[in-house]
C-alpha positions in Angstrom: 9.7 -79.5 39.2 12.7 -77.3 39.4 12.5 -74.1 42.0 14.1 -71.0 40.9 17.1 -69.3 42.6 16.0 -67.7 45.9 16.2 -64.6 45.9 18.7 -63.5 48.9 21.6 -65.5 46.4 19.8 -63.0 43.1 20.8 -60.0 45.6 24.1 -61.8 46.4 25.2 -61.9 43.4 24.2 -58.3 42.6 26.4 -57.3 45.0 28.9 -59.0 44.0 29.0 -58.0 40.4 28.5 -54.4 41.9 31.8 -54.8 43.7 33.3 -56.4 40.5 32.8 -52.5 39.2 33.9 -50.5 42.0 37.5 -50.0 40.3 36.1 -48.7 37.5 33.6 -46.3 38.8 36.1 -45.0 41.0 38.8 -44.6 38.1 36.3 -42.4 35.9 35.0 -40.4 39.1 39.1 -39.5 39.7 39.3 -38.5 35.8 36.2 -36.4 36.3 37.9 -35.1 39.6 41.3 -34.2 37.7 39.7 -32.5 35.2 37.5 -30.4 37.4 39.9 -29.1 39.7 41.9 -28.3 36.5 39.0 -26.3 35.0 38.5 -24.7 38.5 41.7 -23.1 38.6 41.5 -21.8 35.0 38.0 -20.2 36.0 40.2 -18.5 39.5 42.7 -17.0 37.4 40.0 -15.3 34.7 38.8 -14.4 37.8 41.2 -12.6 39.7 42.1 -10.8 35.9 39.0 -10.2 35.3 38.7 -8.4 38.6 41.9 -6.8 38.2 40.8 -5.0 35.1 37.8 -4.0 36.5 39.3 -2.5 39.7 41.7 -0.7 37.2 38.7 1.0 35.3 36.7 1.6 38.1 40.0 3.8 39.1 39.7 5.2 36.2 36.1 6.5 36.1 36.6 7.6 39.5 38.9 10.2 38.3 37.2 11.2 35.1 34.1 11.7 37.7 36.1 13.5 39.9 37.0 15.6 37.1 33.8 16.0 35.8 32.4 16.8 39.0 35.0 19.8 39.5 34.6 20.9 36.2 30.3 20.9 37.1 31.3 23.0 39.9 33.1 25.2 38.5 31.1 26.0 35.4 27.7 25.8 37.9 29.6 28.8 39.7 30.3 30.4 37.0 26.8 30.5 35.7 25.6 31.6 39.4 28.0 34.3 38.9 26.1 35.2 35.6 22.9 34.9 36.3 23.5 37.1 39.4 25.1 39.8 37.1 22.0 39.4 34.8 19.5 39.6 37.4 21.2 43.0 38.4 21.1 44.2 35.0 17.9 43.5 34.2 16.3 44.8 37.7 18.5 48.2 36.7 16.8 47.9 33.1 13.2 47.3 34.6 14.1 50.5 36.9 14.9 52.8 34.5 11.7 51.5 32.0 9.4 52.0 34.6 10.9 55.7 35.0 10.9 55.7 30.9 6.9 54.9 30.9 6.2 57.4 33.6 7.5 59.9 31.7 6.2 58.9 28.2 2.6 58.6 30.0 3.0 62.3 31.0 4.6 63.3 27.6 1.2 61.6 26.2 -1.2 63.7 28.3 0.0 66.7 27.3 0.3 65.9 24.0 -3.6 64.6 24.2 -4.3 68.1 26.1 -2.0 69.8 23.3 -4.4 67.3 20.4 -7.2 68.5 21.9 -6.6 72.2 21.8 -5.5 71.9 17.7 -7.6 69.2 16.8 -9.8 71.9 14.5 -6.7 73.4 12.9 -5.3 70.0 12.6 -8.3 69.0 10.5 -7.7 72.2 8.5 -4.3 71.1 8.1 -5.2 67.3 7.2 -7.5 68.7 4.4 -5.3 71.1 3.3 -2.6 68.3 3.0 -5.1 66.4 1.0 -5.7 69.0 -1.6 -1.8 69.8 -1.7 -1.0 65.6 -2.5 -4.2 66.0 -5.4 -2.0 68.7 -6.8 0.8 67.2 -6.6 -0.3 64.2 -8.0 -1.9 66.3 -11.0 0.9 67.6 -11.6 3.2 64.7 -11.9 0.7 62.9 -14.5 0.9 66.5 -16.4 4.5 66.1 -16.3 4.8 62.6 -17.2 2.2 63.5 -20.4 4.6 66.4 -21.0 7.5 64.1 -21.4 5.4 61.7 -23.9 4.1 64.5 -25.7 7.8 66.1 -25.9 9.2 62.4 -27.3 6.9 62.3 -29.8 7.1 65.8 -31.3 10.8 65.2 -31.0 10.6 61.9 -33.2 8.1 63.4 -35.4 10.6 67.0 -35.6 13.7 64.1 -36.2 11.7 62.1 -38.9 9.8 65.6 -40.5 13.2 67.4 -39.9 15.3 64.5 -42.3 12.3 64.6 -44.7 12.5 68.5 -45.1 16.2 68.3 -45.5 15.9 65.4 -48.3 13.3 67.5 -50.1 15.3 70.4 -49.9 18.3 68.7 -51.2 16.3 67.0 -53.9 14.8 70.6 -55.2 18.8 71.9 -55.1 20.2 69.3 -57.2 17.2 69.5 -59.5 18.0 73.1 -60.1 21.7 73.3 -60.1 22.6 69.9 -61.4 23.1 69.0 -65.4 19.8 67.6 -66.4 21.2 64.7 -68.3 19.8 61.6 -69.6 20.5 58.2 -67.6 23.5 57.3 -68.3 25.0 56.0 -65.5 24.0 55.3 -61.5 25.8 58.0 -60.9 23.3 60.6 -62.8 20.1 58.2 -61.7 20.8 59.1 -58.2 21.3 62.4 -58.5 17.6 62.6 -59.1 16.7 60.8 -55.7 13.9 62.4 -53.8 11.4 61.0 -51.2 8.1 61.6 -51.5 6.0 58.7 -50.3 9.0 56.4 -50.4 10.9 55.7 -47.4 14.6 55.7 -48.3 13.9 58.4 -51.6 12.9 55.3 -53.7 11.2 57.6 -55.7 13.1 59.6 -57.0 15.1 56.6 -58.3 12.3 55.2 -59.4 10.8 57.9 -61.5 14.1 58.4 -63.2 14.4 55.1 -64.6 10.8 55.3 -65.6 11.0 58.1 -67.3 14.1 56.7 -69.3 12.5 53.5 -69.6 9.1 54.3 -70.3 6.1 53.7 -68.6 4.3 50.6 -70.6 1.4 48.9 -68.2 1.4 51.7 -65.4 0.7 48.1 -63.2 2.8 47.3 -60.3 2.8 44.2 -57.9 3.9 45.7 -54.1 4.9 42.3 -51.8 5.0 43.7 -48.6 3.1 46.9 -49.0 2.6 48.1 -45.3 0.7 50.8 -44.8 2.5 53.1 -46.9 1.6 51.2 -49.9 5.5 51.0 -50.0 7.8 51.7 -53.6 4.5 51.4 -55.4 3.0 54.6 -53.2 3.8 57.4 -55.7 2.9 55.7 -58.7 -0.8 54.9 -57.4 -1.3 58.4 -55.7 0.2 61.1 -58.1 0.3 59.2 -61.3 -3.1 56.5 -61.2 -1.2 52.9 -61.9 -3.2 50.4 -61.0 -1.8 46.9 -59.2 -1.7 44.4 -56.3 -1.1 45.0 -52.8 0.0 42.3 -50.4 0.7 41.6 -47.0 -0.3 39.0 -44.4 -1.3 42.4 -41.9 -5.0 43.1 -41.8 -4.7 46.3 -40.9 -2.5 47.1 -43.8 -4.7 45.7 -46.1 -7.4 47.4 -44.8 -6.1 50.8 -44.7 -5.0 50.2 -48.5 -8.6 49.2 -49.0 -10.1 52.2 -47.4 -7.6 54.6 -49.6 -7.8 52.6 -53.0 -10.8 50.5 -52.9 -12.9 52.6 -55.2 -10.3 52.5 -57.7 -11.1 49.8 -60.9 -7.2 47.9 -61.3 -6.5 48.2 -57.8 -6.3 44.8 -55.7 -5.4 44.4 -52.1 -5.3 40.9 -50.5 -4.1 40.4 -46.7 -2.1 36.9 -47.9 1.4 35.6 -46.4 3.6 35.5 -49.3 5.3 32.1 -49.7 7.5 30.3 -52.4 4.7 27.6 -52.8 1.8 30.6 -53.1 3.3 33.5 -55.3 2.7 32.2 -58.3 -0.6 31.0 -57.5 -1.9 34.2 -56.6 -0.3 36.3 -59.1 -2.4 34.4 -61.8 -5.4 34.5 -59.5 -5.5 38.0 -59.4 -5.0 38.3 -63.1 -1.1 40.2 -62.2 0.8 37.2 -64.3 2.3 38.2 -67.7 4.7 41.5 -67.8 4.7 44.6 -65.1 6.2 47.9 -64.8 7.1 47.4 -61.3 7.3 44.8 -59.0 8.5 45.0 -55.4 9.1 42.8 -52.5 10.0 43.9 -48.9 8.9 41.1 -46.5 11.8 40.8 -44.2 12.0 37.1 -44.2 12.3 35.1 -47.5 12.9 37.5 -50.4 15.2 35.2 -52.1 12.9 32.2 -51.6 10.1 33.9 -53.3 12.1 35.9 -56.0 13.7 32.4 -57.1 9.9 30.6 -57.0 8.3 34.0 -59.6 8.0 32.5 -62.5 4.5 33.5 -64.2 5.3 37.3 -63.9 7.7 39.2 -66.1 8.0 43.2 -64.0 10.8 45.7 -66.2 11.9 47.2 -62.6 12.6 44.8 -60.1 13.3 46.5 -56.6 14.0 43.4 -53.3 15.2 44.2 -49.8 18.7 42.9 -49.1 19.7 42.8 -45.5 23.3 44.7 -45.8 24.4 42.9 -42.3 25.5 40.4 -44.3 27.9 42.0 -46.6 29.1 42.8 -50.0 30.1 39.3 -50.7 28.8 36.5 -49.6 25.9 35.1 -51.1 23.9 33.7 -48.1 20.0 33.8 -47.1 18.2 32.6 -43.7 16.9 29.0 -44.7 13.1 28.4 -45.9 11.6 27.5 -42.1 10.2 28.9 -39.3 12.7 31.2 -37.2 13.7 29.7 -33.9 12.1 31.5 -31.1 14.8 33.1 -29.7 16.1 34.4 -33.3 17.3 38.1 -33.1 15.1 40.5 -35.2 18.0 41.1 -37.7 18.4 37.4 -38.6 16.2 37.7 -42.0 16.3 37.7 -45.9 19.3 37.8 -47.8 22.5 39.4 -49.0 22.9 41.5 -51.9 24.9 39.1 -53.7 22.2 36.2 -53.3 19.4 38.3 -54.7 21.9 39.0 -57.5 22.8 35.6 -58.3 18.7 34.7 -58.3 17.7 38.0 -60.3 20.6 37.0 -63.0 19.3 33.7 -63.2 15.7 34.9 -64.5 17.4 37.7 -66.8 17.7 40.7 -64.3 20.8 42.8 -64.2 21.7 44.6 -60.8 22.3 48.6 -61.6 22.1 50.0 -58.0 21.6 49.7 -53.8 19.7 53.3 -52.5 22.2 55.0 -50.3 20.3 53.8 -47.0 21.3 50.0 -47.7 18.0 48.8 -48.1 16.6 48.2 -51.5 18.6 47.0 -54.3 17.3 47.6 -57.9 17.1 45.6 -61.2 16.4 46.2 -65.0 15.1 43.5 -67.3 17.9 42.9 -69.7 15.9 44.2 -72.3 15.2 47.5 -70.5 17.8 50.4 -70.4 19.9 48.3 -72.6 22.4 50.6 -72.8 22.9 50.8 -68.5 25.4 48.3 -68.0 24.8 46.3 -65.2 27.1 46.5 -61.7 28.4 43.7 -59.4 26.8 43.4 -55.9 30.6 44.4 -54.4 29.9 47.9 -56.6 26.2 48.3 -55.8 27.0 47.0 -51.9 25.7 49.9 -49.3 25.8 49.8 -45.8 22.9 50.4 -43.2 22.8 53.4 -41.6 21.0 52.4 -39.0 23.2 50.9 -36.1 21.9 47.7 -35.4 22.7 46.2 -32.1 21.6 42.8 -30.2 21.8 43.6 -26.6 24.5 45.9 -25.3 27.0 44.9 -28.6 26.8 47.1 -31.5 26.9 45.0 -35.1 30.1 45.8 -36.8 31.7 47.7 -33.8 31.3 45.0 -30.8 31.1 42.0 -32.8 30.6 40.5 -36.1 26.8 39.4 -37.3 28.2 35.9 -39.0 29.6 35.6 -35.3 26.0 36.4 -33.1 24.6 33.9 -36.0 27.6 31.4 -35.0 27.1 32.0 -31.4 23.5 31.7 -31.6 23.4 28.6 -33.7 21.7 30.0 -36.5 21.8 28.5 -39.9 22.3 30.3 -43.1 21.9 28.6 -46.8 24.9 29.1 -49.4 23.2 30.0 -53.1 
């Protein structure tokens, strides 16, 4: 039976193998050593720069606190210096206040020992003061009705004063004048007079009438106001009977109240449109020939004088808006007006209305002097009056017409504002 190795010669041999090693141990310790000391040195000189730098900015802040500290002194004097001169000021202020209030409180006694001795009259005085700002007051709504009144009666004496004068001038030429028959527009107009018209539309009227002859004594008024417009005379001093429309109630109405007893007479509150002329022409049993047939609606004349087809009228009168000249034939389009649309964009030139009269057998024979209504015979009426071209009949408002501070025609051109504006216009 073998024995194992004792085990003094196991720790023998341990230590021998552990010498065996030595060398090498040692050798990688030295390496280790080397590299060490070699680090060590490059850690002393980061070191000593390191602390180099830092003694250079700690220099450096020591100054800039040194300066900052002088400057802290200095501005901390200067403010001790300011707040002393303020506290000076201010106890000088507080002196003289307190003397101000002393004497304000004595000035207030007397005046409450002063108070107390009016105080009666003062009341007097108070109510008397009252009455005197009622007065006044009075008076300046007086004056202020004054002024109103004074407008008006000046507008009416303007208005009453250019009626008398018309009327006047209408009875001179009717006296001194040749009483000729019609033959020319010349001799038509001679016999203008305003009676019920607005622009002496009857006169005109009742000349060509009289040359023409009065057939149906019926009339269709398109746009009638409350007048009763171009139609006015004919129902009140001669007894035609006829239609009156417009889309205002209170037109209507007062046309009701004046003519509503009256067998012929008709007046509907209707907005006149190219799709409902004809329709209520025939309703109303006005289709078929007329004496006189009129249409002022400030909007779509041509639209609705080019639609009439189931009336036949001798004398044909249509607004023209004479903003738009002698020559272009031009109307607003058939739509609703933008909301910003100037009052004066509306209905048509003279020479549209011409071109759709011609087209339905009308001839143009004259514009009333006021450039508002433009007038047209049947060809088979007045034969013998030759008919004129829009550029001869053409007259201009009268009326300045302005849009904002710029005067029509003397600021600025209206095909310009309709340019600037945006606002179409149709070519017929």
């Amino acid at each position: 039976m073998a024995t194992g190795i004792p085990t003094f010669l196991k720790r023998i041999l341990n230590y021998v193998r552990a010498l065996r090693d030595i060398p090498h141990v040692l050798h990688d310790v030295s390496v280790r050593l080397t590299t060490l000391e070699r680090r060590t040195k490059q850690l002393s000189k980061q070191l000593t720069e390191y602390d180099h730098r830092l003694q250079n900015r700690t220099e450096k802040l020591s100054e800039a606190i040194a300066v900052t500290n002088k400057e802290h002194r200095n501005r901390t004097e200067k403010l001790s210096e300011a707040i002393a001169v303020t506290n000076k000021e201010h106890r000088r202020h507080t002196r003289a206040l307190e003397r101000g209030s002393a004497k304000v409180a004595e000035e207030v006694s007397r005046t409450n020992k002063v108070v107390v001795g009016i105080e009666p009259k003062a009341r007097a005085s108070v109510k008397a003061m009252s009455a005197l700002t009622i007065t006044l007051r009075t008076m300046q709504k007086m004056q202020t009705n004054d002024r109103t009144h004074r407008h008006d009666l000046d507008k009416r004496n303007a208005k009453w004063s250019k009626l008398i004068r018309g009327q006047v001038s209408a009875l001179i030429r009717r006296l001194y004048m040749p009483q000729e028959g019609v033959t020319d527009v010349q001799t038509i107009k001679a016999n203008r007079f305003q009676l019920h018209s607005q622009h002496e539309e009857d006169g005109l009227l009742t000349t060509l009438f009289h040359r023409a002859g009065m057939q149906s004594k019926r009339f269709v008024e398109i746009g009638c106001g409350r007048s009763g417009g171009n139609a006015a005379m004919f129902v009140k001093e001669l007894g035609w009977t006829g239609l009156m429309l417009d889309m205002s109630e209170l037109s209507i109405k007062r046309q009701r109240a004046l003519y509503g007893h009256r067998p012929g007479m008709v007046s509907v509150c209707a907005k006149i449109t190219p799709e409902t002329i004809n329709d209520i022409l025939t309703e109303h049993g006005f289709d078929g020939e007329v004496d006189l047939f009129s249409i002022d609606i400030d909007s779509y004349e041509y639209w609705v004088l080019d639609a009439l087809k189931v009336c036949r009228p001798r004398v044909l009168v249509v607004e023209y808006n004479a903003l738009f000249g002698p020559t272009r034939a031009v109307t607003v389009p058939y739509k609703e007006f933008p909301a910003d649309a100037p009052r004066l964009y509306r209905g048509a030139s003279l020479a549209a209305l011409e071109k759709a009269a011609q087209s339905k057998g009308y001839r143009l024979i004259l514009c009333e002097d006021e450039g508002c209504n433009a007038f047209f015979l049947r060809d088979d009426v007045i034969s013998e009056l030759p008919g004129i071209t829009p550029i001869e009949a053409f007259r201009p408002g009268l009326v300045r017409q302005s849009i904002g501070d710029r005067i029509i025609g003397e600021d600025i051109d209206f095909f310009q504002v309709l340019s600037e504006k945006e606002l179409p216009l149709v070519e017929v």
